[in-house]
C-alpha positions in Angstrom: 0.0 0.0 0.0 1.3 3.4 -1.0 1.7 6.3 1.6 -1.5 7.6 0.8 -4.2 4.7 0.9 -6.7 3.5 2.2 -7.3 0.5 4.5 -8.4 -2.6 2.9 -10.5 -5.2 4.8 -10.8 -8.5 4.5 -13.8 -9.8 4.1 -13.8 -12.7 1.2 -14.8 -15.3 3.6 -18.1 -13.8 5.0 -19.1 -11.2 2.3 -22.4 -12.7 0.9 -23.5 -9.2 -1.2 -22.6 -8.8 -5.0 -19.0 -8.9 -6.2 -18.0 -6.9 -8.8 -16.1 -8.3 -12.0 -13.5 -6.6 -13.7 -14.2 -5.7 -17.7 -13.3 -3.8 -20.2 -12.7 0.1 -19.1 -13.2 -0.7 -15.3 -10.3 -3.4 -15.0 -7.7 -0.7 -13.8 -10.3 0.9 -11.7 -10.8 -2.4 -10.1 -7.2 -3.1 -9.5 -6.0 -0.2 -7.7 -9.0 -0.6 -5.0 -7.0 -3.5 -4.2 -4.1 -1.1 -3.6 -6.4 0.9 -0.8 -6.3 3.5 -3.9 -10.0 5.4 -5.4 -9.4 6.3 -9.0 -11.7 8.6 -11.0 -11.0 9.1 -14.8 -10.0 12.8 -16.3 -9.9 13.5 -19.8 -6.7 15.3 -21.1 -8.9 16.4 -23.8 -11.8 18.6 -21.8 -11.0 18.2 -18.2 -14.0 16.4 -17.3 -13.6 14.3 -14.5 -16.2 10.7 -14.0 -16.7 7.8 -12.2 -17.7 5.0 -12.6 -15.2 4.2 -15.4 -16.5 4.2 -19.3 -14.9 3.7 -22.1 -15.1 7.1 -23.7 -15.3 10.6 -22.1 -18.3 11.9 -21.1 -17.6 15.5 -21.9 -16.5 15.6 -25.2 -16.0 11.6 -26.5 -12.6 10.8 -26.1 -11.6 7.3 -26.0 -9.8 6.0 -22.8 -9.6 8.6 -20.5 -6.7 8.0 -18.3 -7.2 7.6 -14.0 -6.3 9.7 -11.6 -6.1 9.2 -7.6 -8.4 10.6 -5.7 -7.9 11.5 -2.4 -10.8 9.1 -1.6 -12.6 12.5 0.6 -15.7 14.2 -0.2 -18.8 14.8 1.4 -22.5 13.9 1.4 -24.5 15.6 -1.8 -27.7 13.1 -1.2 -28.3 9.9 1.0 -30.9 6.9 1.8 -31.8 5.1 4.8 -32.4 1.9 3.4 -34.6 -0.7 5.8 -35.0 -3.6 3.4 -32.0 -4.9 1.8 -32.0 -4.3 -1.9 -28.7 -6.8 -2.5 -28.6 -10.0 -1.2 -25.9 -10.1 1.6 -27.2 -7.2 3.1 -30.4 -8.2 5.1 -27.9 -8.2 8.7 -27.1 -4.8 7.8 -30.6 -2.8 7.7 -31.3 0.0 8.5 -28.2 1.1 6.3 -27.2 4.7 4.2 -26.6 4.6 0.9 -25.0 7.9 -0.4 -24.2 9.8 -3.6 -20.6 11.5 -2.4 -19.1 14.7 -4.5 -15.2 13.2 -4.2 -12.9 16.8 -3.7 -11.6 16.3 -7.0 -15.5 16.4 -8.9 -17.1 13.3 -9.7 -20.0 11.9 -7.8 -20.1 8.2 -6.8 -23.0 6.3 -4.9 -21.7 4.0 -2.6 -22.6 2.4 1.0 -21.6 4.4 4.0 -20.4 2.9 7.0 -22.1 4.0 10.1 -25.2 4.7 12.0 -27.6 6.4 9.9 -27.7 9.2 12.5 -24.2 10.3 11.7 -24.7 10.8 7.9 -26.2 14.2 6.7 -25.8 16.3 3.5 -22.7 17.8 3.6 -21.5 15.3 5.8 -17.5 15.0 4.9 -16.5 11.4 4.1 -13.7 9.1 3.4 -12.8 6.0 1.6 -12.1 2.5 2.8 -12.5 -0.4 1.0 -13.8 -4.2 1.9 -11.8 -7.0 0.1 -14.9 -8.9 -1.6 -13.2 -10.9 -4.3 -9.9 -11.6 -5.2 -10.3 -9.1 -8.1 -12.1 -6.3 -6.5 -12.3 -4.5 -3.4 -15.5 -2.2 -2.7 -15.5 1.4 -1.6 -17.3 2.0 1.2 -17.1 5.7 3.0 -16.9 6.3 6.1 -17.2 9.9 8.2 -14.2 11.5 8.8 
């Protein structure tokens, strides 16, 4: 793990939820969660910056816009309590938040937030670990800072 990553957990053997599989234009995103690292992609071509990973830019078109680290910090824009597991794997967990997070650097990424749903807000400031799910992908899940 590099200086500035995040903790991964551990948690093949009991994880029971979905497990992603790298493809295509999400393979290195994929990878580097394994590292404790949250990259976004930014086009050199219009300086948008997205997540989840695509193929082409969603600014302007380019093909293969390179990743970037994030800092794997931003904040709340817009949460759910959810008190019926949508996933399987998730039906221990209720009542939990599901969030959509402005990272510092731009993009916006829904993921699971880890922590009482009385400690999650808007504007709530956030950061990233990740739980080890597969031996190909790691999940980023937020926690508050």
């Amino acid at each position: 793990m590099g200086a500035d990553s995040a903790v991964v957990e551990d948690r093949r053997e009991f994880w029971e939820g979905p497990v992603p599989v790298p493809t295509g234009a999400n393979t290195e995103f994929w990878a580097a969660t394994l590292e404790g690292e949250l990259v976004y992609q930014h086009c050199e071509e219009c300086g948008a910056a997205q997540l989840y990973p695509r193929a082409v830019c969603t600014g302007c078109g380019a093909v293969d816009p390179p990743f970037e680290a994030s800092s794997g910090v931003g904040t709340v824009y817009s949460y759910t309590v959810c008190h019926v597991p949508g996933e399987p794997g998730f039906g221990d967990r209720t009542p939990y938040v599901v969030a959509a997070i402005d990272l510092e650097e731009g993009p916006r990424l829904l993921a699971l937030v880890d922590c009482a749903p009385e400690r999650v807000e808007i504007g709530t400031a956030l950061e990233v670990t990740f739980w080890q799910v597969s031996d190909e992908a790691a999940l980023p899940v937020f926690v508050p800072r």
